[in-house]
VMD Tcl script that draws the C-alpha trace (Angstrom):
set ca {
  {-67.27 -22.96 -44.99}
  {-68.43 -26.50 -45.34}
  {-66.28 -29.39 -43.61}
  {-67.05 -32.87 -45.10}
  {-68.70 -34.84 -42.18}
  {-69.23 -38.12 -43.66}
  {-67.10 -40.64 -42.45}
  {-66.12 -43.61 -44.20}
  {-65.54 -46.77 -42.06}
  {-64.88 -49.28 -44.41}
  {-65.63 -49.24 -48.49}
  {-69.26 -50.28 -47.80}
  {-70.13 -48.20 -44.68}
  {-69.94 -44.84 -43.48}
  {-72.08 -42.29 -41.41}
  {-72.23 -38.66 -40.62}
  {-70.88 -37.16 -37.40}
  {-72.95 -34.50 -38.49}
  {-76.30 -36.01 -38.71}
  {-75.69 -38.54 -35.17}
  {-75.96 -35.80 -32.81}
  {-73.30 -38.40 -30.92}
  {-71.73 -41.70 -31.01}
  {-71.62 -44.81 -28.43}
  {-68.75 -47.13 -29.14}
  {-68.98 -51.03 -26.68}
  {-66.84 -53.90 -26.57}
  {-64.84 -55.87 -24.41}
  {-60.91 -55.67 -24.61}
  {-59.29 -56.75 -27.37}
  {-62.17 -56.14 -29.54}
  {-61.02 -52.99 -31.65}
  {-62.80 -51.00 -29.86}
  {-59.88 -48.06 -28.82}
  {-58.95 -48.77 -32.19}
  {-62.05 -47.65 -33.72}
  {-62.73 -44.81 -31.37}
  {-59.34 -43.42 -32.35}
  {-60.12 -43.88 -35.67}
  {-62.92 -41.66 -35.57}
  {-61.45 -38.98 -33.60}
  {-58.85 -38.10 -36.13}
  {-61.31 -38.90 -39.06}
  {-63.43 -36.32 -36.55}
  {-60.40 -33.58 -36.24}
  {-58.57 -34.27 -39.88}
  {-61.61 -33.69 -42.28}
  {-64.25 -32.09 -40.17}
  {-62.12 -29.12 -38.41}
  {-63.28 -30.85 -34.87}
  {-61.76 -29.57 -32.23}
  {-60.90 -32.39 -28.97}
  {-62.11 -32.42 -25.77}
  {-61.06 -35.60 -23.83}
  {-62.30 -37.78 -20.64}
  {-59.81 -40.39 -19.89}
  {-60.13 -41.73 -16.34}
  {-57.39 -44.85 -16.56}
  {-54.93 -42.05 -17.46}
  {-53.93 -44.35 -20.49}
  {-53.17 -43.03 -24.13}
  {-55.79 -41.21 -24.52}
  {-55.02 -38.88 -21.35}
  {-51.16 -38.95 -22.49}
  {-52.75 -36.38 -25.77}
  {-52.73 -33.38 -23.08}
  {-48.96 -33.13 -24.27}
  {-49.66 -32.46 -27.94}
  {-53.43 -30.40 -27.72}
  {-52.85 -26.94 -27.83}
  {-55.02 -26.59 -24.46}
  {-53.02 -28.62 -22.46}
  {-54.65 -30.18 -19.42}
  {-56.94 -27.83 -19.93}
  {-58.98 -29.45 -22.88}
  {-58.31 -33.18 -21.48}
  {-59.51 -34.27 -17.64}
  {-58.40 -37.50 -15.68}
  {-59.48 -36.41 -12.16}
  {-63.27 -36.47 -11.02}
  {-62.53 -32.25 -10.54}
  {-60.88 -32.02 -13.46}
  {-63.85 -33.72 -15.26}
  {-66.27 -31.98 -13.66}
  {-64.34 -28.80 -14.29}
  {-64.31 -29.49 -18.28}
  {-68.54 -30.61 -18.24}
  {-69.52 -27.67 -16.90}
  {-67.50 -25.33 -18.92}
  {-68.26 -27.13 -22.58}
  {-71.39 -26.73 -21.41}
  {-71.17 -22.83 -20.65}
  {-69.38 -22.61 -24.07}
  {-72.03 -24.33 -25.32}
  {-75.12 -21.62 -24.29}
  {-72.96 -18.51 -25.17}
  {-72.65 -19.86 -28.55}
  {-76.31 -20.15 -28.75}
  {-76.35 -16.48 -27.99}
  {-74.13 -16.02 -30.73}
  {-76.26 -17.34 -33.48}
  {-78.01 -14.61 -34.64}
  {-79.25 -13.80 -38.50}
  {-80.24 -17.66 -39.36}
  {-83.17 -19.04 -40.26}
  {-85.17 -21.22 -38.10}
  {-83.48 -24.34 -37.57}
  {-80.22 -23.77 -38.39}
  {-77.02 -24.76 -37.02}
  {-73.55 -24.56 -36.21}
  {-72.23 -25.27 -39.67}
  {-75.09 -22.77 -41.67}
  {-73.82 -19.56 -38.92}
  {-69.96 -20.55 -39.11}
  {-68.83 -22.16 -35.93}
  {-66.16 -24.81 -35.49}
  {-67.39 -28.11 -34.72}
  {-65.88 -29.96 -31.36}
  {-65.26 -33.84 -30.32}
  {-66.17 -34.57 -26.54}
  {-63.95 -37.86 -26.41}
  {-65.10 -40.08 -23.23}
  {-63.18 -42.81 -23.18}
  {-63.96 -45.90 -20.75}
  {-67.26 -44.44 -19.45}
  {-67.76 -46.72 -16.76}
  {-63.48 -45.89 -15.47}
  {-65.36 -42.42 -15.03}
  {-68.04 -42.98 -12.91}
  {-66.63 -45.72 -10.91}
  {-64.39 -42.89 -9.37}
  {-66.75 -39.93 -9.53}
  {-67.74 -39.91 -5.97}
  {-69.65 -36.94 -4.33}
  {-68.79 -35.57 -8.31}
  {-71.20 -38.25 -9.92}
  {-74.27 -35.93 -10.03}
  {-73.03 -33.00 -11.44}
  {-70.88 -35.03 -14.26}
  {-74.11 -36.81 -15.21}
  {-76.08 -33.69 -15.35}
  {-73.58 -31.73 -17.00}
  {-72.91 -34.46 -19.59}
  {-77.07 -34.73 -20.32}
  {-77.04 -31.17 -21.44}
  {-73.96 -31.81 -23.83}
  {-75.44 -34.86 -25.09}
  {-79.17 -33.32 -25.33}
  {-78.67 -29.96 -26.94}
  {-74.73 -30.42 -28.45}
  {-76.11 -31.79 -31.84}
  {-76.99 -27.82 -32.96}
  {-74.37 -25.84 -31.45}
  {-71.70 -28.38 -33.18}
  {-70.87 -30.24 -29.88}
  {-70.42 -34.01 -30.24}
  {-70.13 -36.55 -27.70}
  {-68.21 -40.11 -28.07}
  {-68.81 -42.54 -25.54}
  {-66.64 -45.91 -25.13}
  {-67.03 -48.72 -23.03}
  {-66.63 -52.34 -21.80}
  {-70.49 -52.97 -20.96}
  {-72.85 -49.80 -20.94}
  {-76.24 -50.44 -19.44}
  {-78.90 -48.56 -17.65}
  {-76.79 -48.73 -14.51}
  {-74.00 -46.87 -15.79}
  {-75.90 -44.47 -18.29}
  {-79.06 -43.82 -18.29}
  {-81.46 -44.80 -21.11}
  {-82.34 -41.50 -22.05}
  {-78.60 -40.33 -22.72}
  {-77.99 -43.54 -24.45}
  {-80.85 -43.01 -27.07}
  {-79.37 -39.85 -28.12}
  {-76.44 -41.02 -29.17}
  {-77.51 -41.50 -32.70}
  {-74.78 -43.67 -33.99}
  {-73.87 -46.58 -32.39}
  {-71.26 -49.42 -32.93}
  {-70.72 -52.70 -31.06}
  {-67.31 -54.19 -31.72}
  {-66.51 -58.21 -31.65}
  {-69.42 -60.18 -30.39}
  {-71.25 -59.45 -27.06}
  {-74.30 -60.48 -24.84}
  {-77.79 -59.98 -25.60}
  {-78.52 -57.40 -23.28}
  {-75.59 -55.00 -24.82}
  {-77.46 -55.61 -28.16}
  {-81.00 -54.69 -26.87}
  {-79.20 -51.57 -25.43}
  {-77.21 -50.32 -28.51}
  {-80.31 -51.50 -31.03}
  {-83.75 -50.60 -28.89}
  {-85.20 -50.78 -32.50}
  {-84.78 -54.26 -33.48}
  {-86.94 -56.74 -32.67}
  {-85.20 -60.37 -33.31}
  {-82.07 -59.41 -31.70}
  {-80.83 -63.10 -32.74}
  {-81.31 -61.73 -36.04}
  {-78.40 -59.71 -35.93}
  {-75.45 -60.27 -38.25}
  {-72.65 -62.34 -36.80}
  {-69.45 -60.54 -36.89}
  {-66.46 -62.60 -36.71}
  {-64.79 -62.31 -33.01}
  {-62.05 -60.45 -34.02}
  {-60.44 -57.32 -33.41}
  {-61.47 -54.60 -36.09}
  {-65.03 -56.23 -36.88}
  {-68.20 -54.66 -35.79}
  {-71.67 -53.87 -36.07}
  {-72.98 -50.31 -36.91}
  {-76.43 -48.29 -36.78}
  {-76.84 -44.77 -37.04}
  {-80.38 -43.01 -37.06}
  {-81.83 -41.36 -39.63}
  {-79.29 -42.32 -42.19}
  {-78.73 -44.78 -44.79}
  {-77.69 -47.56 -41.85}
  {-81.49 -48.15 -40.85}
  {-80.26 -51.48 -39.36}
  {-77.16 -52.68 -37.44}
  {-74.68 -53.40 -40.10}
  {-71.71 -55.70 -40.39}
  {-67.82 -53.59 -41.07}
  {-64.39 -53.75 -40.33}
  {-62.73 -51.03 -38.58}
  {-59.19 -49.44 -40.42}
  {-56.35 -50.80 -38.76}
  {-54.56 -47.85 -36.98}
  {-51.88 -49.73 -35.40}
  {-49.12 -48.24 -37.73}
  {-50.17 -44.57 -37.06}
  {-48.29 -42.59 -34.69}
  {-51.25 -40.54 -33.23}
  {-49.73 -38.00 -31.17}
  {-47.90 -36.76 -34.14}
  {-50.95 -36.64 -36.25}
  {-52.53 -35.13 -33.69}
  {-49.55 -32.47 -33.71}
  {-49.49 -31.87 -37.25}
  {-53.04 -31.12 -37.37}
  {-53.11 -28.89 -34.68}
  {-50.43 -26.69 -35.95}
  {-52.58 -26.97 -39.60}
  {-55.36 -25.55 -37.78}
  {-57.03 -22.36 -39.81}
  {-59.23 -20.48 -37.20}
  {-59.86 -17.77 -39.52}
  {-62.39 -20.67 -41.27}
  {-64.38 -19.43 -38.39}
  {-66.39 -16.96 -36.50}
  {-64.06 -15.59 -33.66}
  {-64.98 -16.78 -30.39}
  {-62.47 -15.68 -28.37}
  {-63.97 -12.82 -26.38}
  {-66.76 -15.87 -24.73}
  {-65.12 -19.34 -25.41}
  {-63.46 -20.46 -22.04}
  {-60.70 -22.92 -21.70}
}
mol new
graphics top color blue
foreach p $ca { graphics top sphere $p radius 0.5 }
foreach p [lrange $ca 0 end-1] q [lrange $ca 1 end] { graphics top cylinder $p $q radius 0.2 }
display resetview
């Protein structure tokens, strides 16, 4: 079963969810940038099977989609436990479906043996840690190991934020987040962060400062260098009842069973 992975921001620019390995989303409010991540997410659940996993710390809309996932609270965390709680399971998940994959060929993945791809959904990053507490360790550990060996076992991370810098993730996590999109216009230190690879970071194109317009990179596809779009307006989509629709569309026979190991 192949799920079509390539999603198209605007007429001139897409990227493959497939290919990132994960996706960092920054800009300040008002920028497009829940707009965008959205966007993604049900590009990410309508036409590549994803199943959701989501992080929402402000308890804003994003939390609110516990009410229409078919896991409940159980797939979407708010509370430093609760996010802790969904980390380290995804994670567990994650290994015994790396026990599952068995006669491949070297190199191999998720898609090639038959597994369901999944969305890890982290909205406001900094919201997170900011209240993790005694928590912060483990969710930063736990959330290394997604990010570092999810891109195989079909386990994608989005990260969203305001600012993101070395102080709120570290470098290492950042730079494996393949794709990565800066909405409106920001600071030269959130450009040297979300495009290590550019030299003449006043070279960058200037986006308009308005909500919907961005830049985009994504590594080791056709966007070799940050590139100007403009985000789908998603303002006159009722998201929950997408959301609900496509969860009662779901096909899991498309899939290899994972029932007797997959926790909730």
């Amino acid at each position: 079963m192949r799920s079509n992975f390539k999603i198209q921001l605007d007429k001139n620019t897409s990227f493959s969810l497939k290919g990132s390995g994960g996706l960092l989303i920054i800009g300040r409010s008002g920028s497009g940038k829940t707009n965008t991540t959205t966007y993604i997410m049900l590009k990410a659940v309508s036409q590549c099977d994803c199943g959701l996993y989501i992080v929402d710390a402000k308890r804003a809309d994003m939390y609110g989609l516990h009410s229409f996932l078919n896991g409940g609270k159980k797939v979407v965390a708010s509370t430093t436990n609760q996010i802790a709680r969904l980390l380290r399971i995804l994670n567990e998940n994650m290994s015994a479906r790396y026990e599952h994959f068995k006669n491949g060929k070297w190199g191999q993945d998720f898609s090639e043996y038959g597994y369901r791809p999944y969305l890890l959904v982290i909205d406001e990053v900094s919201a997170m840690l900011a209240e993790a507490g005694k928590n912060k360790k483990e969710i930063m550990g736990e959330l290394r190991q997604i990010i570092l060996r999810g891109r195989q076992a079909g386990i994608f991370t989005l990260i969203s934020g305001q600012r993101i810098d070395a102080t709120i993730l570290d470098r290492d996590i950042t730079l494996q987040l393949g794709t990565r999109i800066v909405m409106g216009q920001a600071d030269l230190e959130t450009y040297r962060m979300a495009y290590p690879m550019v030299n003449d970071i006043k070279a960058l194109p200037l986006v308009p400062n308005k909500p919907g317009y961005g830049l985009i990179y994504s590594d080791g596809q056709k966007i070799s260098n940050p590139t100007p779009f403009v985000s789908p307006d998603m303002s006159h989509i009722d998201v929950p009842k997408v959301i609900t629709r496509l969860e009662n569309n779901y096909d899991s026979s498309k899939y290899n069973d994972e029932s007797d190991y997959w926790q909730l």
